[in-house]
C-alpha positions as CSV (number, residue, x, y, z in Angstrom):
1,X,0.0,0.0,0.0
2,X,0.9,3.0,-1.0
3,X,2.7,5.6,2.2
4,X,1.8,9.4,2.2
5,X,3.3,12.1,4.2
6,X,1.8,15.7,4.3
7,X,3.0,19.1,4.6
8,X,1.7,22.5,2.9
9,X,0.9,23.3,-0.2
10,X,3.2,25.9,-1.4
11,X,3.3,25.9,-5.4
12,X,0.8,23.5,-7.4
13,X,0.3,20.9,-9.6
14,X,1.5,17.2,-9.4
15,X,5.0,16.4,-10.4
16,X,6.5,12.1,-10.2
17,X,10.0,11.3,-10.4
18,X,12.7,10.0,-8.1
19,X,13.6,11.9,-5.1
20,X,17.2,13.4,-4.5
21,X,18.4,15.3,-1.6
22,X,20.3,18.4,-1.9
23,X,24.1,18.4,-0.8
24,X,24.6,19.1,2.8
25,X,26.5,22.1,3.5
26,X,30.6,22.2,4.6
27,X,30.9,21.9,8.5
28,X,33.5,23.7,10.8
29,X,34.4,23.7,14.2
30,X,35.9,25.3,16.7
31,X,39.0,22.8,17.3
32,X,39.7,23.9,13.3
33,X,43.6,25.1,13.2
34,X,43.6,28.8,13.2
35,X,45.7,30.3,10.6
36,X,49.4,31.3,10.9
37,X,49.0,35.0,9.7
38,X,46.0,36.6,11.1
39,X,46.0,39.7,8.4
40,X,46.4,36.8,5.8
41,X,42.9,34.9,6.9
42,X,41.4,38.7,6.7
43,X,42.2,39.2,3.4
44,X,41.2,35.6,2.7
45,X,37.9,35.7,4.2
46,X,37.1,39.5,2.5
47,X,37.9,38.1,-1.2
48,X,35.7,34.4,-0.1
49,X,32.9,37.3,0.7
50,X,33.5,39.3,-2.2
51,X,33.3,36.4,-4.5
52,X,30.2,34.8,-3.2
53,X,28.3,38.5,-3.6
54,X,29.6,38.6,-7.3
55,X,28.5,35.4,-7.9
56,X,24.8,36.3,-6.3
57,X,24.8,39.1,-8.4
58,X,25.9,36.9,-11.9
59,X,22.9,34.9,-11.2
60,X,20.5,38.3,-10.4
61,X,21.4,39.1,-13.9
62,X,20.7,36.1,-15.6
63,X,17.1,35.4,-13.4
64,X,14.1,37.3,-14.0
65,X,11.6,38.4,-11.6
66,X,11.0,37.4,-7.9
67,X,14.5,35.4,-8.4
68,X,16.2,38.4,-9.3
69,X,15.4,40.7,-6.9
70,X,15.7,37.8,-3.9
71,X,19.4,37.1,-5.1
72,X,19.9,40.8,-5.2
73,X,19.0,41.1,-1.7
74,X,21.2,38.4,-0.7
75,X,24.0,40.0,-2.8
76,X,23.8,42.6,0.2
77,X,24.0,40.9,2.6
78,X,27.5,39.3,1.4
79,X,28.6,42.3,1.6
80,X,27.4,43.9,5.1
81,X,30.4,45.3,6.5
82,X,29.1,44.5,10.3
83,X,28.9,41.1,9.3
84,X,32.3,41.5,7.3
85,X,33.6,43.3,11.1
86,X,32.6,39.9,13.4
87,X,34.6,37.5,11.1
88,X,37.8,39.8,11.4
89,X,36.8,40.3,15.4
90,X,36.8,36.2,15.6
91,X,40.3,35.5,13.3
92,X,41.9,38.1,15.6
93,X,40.8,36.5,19.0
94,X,42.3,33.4,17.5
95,X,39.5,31.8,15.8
96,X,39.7,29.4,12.8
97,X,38.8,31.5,10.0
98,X,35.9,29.3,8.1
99,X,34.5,28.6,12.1
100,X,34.8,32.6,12.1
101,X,32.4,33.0,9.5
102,X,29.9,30.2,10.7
103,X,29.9,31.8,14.3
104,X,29.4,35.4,12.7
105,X,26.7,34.5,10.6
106,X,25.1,32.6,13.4
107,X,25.0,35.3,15.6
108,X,23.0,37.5,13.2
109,X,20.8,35.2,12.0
110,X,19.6,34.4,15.6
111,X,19.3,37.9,15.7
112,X,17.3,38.3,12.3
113,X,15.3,35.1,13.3
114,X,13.9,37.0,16.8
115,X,12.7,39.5,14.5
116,X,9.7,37.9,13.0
117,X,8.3,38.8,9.4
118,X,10.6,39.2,6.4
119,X,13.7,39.3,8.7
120,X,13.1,35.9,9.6
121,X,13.4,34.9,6.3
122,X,17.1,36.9,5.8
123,X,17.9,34.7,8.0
124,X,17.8,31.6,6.2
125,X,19.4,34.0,2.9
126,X,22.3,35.0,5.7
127,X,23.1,31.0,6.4
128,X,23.6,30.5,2.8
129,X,25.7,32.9,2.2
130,X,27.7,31.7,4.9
131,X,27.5,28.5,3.7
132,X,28.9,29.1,0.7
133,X,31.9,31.3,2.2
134,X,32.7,28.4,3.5
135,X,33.0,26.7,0.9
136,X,34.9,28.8,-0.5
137,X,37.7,29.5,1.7
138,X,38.0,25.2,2.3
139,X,38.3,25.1,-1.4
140,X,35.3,22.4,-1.7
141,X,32.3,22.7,-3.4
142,X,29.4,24.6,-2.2
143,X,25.9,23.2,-1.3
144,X,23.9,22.8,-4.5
145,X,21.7,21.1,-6.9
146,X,22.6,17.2,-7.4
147,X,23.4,16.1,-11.3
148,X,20.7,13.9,-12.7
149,X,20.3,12.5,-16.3
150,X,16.6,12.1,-15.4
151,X,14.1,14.5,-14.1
152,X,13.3,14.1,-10.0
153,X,12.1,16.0,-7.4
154,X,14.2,17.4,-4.9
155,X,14.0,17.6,-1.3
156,X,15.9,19.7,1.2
157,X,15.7,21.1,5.0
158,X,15.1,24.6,3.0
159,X,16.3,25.7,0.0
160,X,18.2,29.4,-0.4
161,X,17.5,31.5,-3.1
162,X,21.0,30.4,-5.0
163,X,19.8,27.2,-5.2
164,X,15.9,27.8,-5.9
165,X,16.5,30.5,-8.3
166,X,19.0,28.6,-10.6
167,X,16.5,25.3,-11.1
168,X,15.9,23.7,-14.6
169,X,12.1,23.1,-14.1
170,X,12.8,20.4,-16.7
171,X,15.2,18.8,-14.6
172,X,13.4,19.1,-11.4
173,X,9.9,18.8,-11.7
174,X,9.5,19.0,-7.7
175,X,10.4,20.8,-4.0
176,X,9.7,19.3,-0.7
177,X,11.0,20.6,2.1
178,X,11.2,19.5,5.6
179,X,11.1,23.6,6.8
180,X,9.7,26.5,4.9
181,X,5.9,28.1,4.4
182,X,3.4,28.8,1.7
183,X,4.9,31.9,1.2
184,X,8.8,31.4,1.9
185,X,10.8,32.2,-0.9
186,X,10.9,28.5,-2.1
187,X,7.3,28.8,-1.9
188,X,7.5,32.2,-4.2
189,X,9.7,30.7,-6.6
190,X,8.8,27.6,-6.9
191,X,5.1,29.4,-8.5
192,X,7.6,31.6,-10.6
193,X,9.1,28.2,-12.2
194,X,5.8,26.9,-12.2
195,X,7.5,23.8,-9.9
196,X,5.3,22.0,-8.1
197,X,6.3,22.2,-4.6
198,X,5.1,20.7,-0.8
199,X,6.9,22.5,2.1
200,X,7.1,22.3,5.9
201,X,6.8,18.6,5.6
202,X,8.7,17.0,8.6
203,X,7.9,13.7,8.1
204,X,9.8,13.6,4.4
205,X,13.2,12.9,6.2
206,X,11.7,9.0,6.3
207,X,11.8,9.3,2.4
208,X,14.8,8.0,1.1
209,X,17.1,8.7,-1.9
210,X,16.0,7.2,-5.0
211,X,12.4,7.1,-3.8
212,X,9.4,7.0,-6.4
213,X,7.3,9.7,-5.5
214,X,3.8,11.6,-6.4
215,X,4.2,14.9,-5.1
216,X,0.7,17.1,-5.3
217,X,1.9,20.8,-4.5
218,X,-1.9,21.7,-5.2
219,X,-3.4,19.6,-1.7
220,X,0.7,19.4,-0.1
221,X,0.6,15.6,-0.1
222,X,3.4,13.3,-0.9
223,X,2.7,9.6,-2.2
224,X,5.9,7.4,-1.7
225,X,6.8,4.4,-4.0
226,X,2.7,4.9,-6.2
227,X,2.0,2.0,-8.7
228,X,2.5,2.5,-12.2
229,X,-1.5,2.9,-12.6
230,X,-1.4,5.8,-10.1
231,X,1.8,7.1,-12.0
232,X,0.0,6.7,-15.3
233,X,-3.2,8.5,-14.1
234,X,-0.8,11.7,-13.1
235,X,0.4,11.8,-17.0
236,X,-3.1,11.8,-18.2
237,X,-3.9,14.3,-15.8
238,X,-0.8,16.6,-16.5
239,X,-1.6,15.7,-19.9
240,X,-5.5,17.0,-19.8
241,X,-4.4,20.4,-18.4
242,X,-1.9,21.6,-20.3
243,X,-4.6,21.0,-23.2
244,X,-6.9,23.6,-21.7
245,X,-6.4,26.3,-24.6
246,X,-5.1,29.9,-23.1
247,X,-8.1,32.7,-22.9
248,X,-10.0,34.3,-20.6
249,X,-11.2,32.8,-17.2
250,X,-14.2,31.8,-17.1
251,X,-16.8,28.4,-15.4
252,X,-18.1,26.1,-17.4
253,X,-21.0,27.6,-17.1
254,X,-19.7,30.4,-19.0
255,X,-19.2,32.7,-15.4
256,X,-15.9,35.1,-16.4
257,X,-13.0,35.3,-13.6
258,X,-10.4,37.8,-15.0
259,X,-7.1,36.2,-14.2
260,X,-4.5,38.2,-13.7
261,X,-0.9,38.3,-12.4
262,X,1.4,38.9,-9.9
263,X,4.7,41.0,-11.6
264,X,7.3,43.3,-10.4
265,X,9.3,43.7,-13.2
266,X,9.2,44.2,-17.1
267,X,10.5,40.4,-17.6
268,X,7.4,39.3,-15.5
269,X,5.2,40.9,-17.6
270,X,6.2,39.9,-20.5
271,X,5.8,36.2,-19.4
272,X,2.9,37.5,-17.6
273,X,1.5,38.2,-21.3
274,X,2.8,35.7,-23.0
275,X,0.9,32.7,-20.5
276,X,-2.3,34.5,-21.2
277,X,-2.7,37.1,-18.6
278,X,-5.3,39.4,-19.3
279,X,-3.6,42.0,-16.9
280,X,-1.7,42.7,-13.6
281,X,-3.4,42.0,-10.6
282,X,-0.5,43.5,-8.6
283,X,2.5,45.5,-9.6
284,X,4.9,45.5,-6.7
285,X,7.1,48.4,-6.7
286,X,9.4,48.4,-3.7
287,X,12.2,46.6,-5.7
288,X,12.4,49.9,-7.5
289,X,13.4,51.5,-4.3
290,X,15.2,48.9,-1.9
291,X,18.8,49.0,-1.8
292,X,19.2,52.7,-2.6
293,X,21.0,55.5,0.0
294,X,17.9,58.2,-2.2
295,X,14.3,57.5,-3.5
296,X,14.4,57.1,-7.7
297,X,13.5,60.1,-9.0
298,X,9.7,61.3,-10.5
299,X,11.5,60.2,-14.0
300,X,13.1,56.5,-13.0
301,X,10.0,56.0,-11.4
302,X,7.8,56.9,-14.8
303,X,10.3,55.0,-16.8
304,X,9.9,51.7,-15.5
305,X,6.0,52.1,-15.1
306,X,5.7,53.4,-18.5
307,X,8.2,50.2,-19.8
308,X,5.8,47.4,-18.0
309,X,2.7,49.6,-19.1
310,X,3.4,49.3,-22.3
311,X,4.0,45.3,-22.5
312,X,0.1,45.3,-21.2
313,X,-0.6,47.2,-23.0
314,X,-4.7,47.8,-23.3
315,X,-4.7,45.3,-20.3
316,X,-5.5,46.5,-16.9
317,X,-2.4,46.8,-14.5
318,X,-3.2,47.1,-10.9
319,X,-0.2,49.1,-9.2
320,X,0.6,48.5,-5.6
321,X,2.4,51.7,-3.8
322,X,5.4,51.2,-1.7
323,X,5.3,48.2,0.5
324,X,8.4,48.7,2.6
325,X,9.6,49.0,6.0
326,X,12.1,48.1,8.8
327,X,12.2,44.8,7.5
328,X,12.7,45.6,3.6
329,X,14.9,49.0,5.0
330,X,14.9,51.8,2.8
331,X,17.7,54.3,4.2
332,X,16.4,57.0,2.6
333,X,13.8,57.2,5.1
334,X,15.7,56.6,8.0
335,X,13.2,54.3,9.9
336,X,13.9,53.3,13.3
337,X,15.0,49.3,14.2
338,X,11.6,47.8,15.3
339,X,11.2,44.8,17.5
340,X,8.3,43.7,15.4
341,X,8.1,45.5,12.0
342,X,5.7,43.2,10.4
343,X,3.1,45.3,12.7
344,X,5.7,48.7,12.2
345,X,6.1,51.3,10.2
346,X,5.0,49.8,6.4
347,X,2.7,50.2,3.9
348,X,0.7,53.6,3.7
349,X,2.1,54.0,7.4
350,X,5.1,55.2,5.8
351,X,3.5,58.2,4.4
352,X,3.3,59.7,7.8
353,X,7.4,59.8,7.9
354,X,7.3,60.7,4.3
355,X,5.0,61.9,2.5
356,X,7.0,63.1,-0.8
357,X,7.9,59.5,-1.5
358,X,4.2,58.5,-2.0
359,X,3.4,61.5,-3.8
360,X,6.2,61.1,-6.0
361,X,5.3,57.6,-6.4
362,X,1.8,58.4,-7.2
363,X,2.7,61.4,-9.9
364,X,5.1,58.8,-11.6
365,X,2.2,55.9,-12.3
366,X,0.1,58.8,-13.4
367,X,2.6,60.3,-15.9
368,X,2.7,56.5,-17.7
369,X,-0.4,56.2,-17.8
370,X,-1.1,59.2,-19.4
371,X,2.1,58.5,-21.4
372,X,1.2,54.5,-22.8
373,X,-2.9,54.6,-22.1
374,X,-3.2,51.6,-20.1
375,X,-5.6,51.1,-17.9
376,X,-4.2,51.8,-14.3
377,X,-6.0,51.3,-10.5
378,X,-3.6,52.3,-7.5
379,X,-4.1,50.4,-4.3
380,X,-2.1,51.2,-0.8
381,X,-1.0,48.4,1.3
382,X,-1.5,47.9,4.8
383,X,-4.8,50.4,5.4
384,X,-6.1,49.6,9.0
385,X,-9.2,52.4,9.3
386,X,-11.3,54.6,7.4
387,X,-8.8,57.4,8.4
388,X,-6.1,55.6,6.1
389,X,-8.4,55.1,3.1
390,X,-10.0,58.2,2.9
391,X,-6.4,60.2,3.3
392,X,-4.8,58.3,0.7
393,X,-8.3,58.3,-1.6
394,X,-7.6,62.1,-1.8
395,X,-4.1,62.0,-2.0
396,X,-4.6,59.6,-5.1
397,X,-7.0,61.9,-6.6
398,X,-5.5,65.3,-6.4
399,X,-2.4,63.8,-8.2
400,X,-4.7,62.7,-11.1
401,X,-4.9,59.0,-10.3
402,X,-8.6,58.3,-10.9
403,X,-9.6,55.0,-9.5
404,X,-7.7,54.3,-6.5
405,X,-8.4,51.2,-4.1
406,X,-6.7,49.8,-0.7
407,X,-5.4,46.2,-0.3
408,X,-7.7,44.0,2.6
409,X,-4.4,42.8,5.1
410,X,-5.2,43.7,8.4
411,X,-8.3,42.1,10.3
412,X,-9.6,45.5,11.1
413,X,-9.9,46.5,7.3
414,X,-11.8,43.4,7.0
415,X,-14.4,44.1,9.6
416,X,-15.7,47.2,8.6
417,X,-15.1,46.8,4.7
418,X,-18.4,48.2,4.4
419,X,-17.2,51.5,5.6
420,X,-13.9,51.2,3.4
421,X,-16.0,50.7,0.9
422,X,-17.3,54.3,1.0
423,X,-13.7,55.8,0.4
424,X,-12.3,53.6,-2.6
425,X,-13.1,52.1,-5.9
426,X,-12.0,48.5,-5.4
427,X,-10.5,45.8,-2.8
428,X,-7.7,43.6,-3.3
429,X,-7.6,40.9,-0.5
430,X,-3.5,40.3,0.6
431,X,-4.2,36.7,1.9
432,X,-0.8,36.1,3.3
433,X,-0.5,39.3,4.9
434,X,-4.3,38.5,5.7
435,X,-3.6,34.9,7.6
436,X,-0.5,36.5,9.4
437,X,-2.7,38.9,11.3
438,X,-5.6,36.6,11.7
439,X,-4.5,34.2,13.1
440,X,-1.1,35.7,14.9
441,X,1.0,33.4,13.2
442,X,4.6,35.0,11.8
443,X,4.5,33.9,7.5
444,X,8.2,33.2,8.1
445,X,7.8,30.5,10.6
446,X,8.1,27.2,9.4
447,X,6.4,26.1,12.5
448,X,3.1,27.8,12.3
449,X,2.7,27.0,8.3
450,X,-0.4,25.2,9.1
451,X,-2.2,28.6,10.5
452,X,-1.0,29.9,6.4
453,X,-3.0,27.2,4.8
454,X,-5.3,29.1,2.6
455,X,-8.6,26.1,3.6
456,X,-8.3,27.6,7.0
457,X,-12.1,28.0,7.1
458,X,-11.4,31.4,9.5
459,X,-10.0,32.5,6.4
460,X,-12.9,32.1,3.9
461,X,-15.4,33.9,6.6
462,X,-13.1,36.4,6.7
463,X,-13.2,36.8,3.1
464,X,-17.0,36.2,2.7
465,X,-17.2,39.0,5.5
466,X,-14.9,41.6,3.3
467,X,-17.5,40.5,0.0
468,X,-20.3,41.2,2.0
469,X,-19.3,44.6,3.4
470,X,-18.1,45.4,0.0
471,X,-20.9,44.7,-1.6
472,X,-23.2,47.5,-0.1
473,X,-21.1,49.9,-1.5
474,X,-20.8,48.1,-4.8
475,X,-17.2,47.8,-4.6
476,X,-15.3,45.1,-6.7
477,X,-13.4,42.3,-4.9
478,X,-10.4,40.4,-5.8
479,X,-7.6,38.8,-4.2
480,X,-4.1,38.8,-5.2
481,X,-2.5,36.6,-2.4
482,X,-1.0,33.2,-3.0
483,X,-4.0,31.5,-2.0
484,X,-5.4,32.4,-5.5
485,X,-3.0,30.2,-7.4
486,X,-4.5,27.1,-5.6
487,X,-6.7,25.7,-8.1
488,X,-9.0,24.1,-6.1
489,X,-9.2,27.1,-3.5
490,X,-9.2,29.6,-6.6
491,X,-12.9,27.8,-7.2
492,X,-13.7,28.6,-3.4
493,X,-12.9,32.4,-4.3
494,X,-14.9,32.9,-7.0
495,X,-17.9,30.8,-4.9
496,X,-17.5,33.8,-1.9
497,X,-18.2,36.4,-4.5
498,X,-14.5,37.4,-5.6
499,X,-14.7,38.9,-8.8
500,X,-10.7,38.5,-10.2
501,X,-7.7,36.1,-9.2
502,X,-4.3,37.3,-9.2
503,X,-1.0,34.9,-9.1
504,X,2.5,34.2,-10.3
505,X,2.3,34.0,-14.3
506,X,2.7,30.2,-14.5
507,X,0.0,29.6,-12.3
508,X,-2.4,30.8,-14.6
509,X,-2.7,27.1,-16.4
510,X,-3.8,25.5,-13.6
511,X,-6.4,27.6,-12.4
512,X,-8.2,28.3,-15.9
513,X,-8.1,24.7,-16.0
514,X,-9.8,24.1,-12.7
515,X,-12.0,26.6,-13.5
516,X,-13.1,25.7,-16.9
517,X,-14.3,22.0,-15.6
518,X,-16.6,23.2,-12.8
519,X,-19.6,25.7,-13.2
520,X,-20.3,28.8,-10.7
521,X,-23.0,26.6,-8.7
522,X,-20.1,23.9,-7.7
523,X,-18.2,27.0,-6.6
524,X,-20.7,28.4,-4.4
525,X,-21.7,25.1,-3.1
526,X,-17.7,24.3,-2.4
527,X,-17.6,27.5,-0.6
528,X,-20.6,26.9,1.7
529,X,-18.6,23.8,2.7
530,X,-15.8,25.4,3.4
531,X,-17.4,27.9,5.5
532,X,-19.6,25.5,7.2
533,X,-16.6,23.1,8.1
534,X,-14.3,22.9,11.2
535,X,-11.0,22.4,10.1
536,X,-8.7,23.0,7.2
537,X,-8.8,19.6,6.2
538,X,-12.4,18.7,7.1
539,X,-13.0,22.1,4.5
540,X,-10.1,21.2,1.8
541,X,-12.1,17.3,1.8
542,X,-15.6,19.3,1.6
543,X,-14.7,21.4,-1.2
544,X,-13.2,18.7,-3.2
545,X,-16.4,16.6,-3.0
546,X,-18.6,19.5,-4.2
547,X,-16.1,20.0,-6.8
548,X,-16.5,16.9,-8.4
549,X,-12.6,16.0,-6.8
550,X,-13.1,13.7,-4.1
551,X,-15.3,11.3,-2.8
552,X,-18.0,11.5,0.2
């Protein structure tokens, strides 16, 4: 009989093959000989850092999207000179030099790891990049992706962005991890691939190498050594979707669901376009402005607008302002270390330290969209009260941005959406940002994963709630987080009265697929189970059945 083990979903559809394990990473110790000339293991260890930051930042320029701006990031912190100043304070007290490195980047990872939020998640990024300076200055190897002639799917305590963002999705068709969340950065790039992907699984340590796997990163279940007929059945299924011809969403019942995309960059739009999107759902800007000692000016800012505008062209883009903070620091702003800066200074908070950013922000998406034509909404992140929405409303308005909306993230927003509704044109529901707050549970912590599974019925009445309030004011609905890229939940969404589905590009398939065999009735019906059930796995079963994709 046929073993399963179960994590999270993180990135969907079903992927078989053998499994391999990633390398495990160089070890040191603090018996290691020291070296003989202490100003000799200096210079060595800044040229191991200064090669392993170029070598991030080859690979930025090669990726596209979410990859590239992840690797960029980590390209920093290679090079963080308080970082740089605990290795030479360890090889001058007399510590090996690689052990050096290890206990530097330990301490500030425990340190980033206290933090909560995003910085939780640097810390993983800082461990790799120690990892690999290890590696470097032992002259082996550093932790990577195993050769294979055949496909498989690989598994891994975590994966860093180096080693996610360089995958051959025709090589490995899947992720499991033992750690990591539904929206870790293997979880964010393994949607970007379009890799199926199952994280925060502890029980796939018991899987062995070479192991025949089924691994569904749609319901985050892992079948070890499946027949050939169960095998089979996943080809003909693979098979059957990547039939469905690309065009709008829609039921089978002939229902539309605009599906849109997730972008932050002109190479995601133009995949974004190219797998059939018919717009952006949500145009993140902050990686225009991280990693800069000044803003962009009015005229960088209009210049990359106007270049992603433009690959949309008549397609609706939906832009996103500045979703930064202490834990994505911006030193132009000078904002103060925060204990907990996923509930800090970020999002529209930040226009009450500085309001010229926004502005200039605002006057920029104007300009290319009055440049290119393109139909363009605004939407602030992070709006808590009816204070926030009007402000920014007006804001939006006097700098000629004409339909403005506010993203649904923080519980309160939720509750009194009807009152929102009075402000703005249009809600987009941030689910991850959403589950964090609902249910206290950090999105970094691999731990707590289970409280970020999008059938969370809490969820869903938290959604139906923001549909209802929304819809006394007649104010569109859509959701943008990663729970819309879940085909199966997507069909939940639209059965709560969510009117368009935003994802990472090469989700798009799977969820016009989904949606094209089921009509609106089985979507409504699935999400009446859902809200009706106790559990998340009691409403993931529920939904399936009313779906026509599981059995009573």
């Amino acid at each position: 009989m046929t073993r399963e083990v179960r994590g999270i979903a993180a990135a969907p559809g079903i992927a078989v093959g053998v499994v391999k394990w990633l390398a495990s990473a160089p070890v040191t110790s603090p018996t290691d000989a020291p070296g003989a000339n202490v100003d000799a293991e200096i210079a060595r260890v800044e040229t191991a850092f200064e090669v392993v930051s170029g070598r991030y930042l080859a690979q930025a320029q090669t990726a596209a999207g979410p990859a590239a701006d992840i690797l960029t990031m980590t390209a920093a912190l290679a090079g963080d000179p308080a970082l740089l100043d605990q290795v030479r304070a360890g090889i001058r007290g007399g510590g090996p030099t690689a052990h050096s490195v290890t206990e530097a980047v330990n301490h500030f990872a425990e340190q980033l790891a206290a933090l909560g939020g995003m910085m939780a998640e640097r810390a993983s990024d800082l461990r790799d990049v120690g990892q690999r300076v290890v590696a470097e200055l032992l002259g082996v190897d550093p932790p990577g992706i195993p050769d294979s002639a055949e496909p498989f799917v690989l598994a891994a305590q975590d994966l860093a962005p180096a080693d996610t963002a360089t995958l051959d999705p025709a090589k490995v068709v899947g992720l499991l991890t033992v750690a990591g969340g539904p929206t870790s950065h293997t979880a964010i790039l393994a949607k970007a691939l379009g890799i199926p992907a199952v994280v925060a699984c502890p029980d796939a340590v018991e899987i062995a190498e070479g192991s025949a796997v089924v691994l569904d990163g749609t319901a985050g279940v892992v079948e070890i050594e499946p027949d050939a007929q169960r095998r089979a059945a996943v080809a003909i299924e693979n098979s059957r979707h990547q039939a469905v011809p690309m065009g709008p969403g829609r039921t089978a019942d002939g229902h539309a669901v605009p599906l849109l995309a997730n972008v932050g960059s002109a190479a995601d739009a133009t995949l974004a376009v190219q797998l059939g999107a018919e717009g952006v759902g949500l145009l993140r800007t902050e990686f225009l402005f991280l990693g800069r000692q000044s803003a962009p000016t009015i005229d960088e800012q209009t210049a990359h607008y106007t270049e992603i505008f433009q690959i949309m062209g008549e397609r609706p883009v939906t832009v996103r302002t500045l979703d930064a903070g202490s834990d994505k620091p911006l030193p132009f702003l000078n904002l103060p270390v925060e204990e907990n800066p996923a509930l800090g200074v970020r999002g529209i908070r930040l226009a009450n330290v500085d309001e010229g950013t926004l502005d200039d922000q605002l006057t920029a998406i104007e300009a290319a969209r009055a440049a290119t034509g393109t139909p363009v909404k605004v939407m602030a992140p992070m709006v808590a009260t009816v204070e926030e929405a009007r402000s920014f409303a007006t804001r939006a308005r006097g700098l000629g941005v004409t339909t403005s909306g506010i993203m649904i993230e923080v519980p309160s927003a939720a509750l009194r959406a009807e009152y929102l509704g009075a402000e703005v044109d249009f809600f987009s529901i941030g689910t991850n940002d959403l589950s964090q707050y609902l249910f206290g549970a950090d999105r970094m912590s691999s731990s707590l994963a289970a409280l970020h599974d999008p059938w969370q019925p809490a969820l869903a009445s938290t959604i139906a709630a923001v549909v209802a309030g929304a819809s006394q004011r007649e104010v569109a609905v859509g959701v943008c987080g990663e729970s819309a890229s879940n085909p199966e939940f997507a069909c939940v969404l639209v059965g709560l009265g969510v009117s368009t589905l935003s994802m990472a590009p090469r989700s798009l398939a799977g969820v016009r697929a989904a949606l094209a065999e089921v009509t609106l009735a089985q979507c409504q019906a699935a999400a009446t189970a859902v809200l009706a059930a106790a559990t998340a796995e009691e409403a993931a079963r529920a939904a399936r059945i009313e779906l026509g994709r599981g059995r009573a």
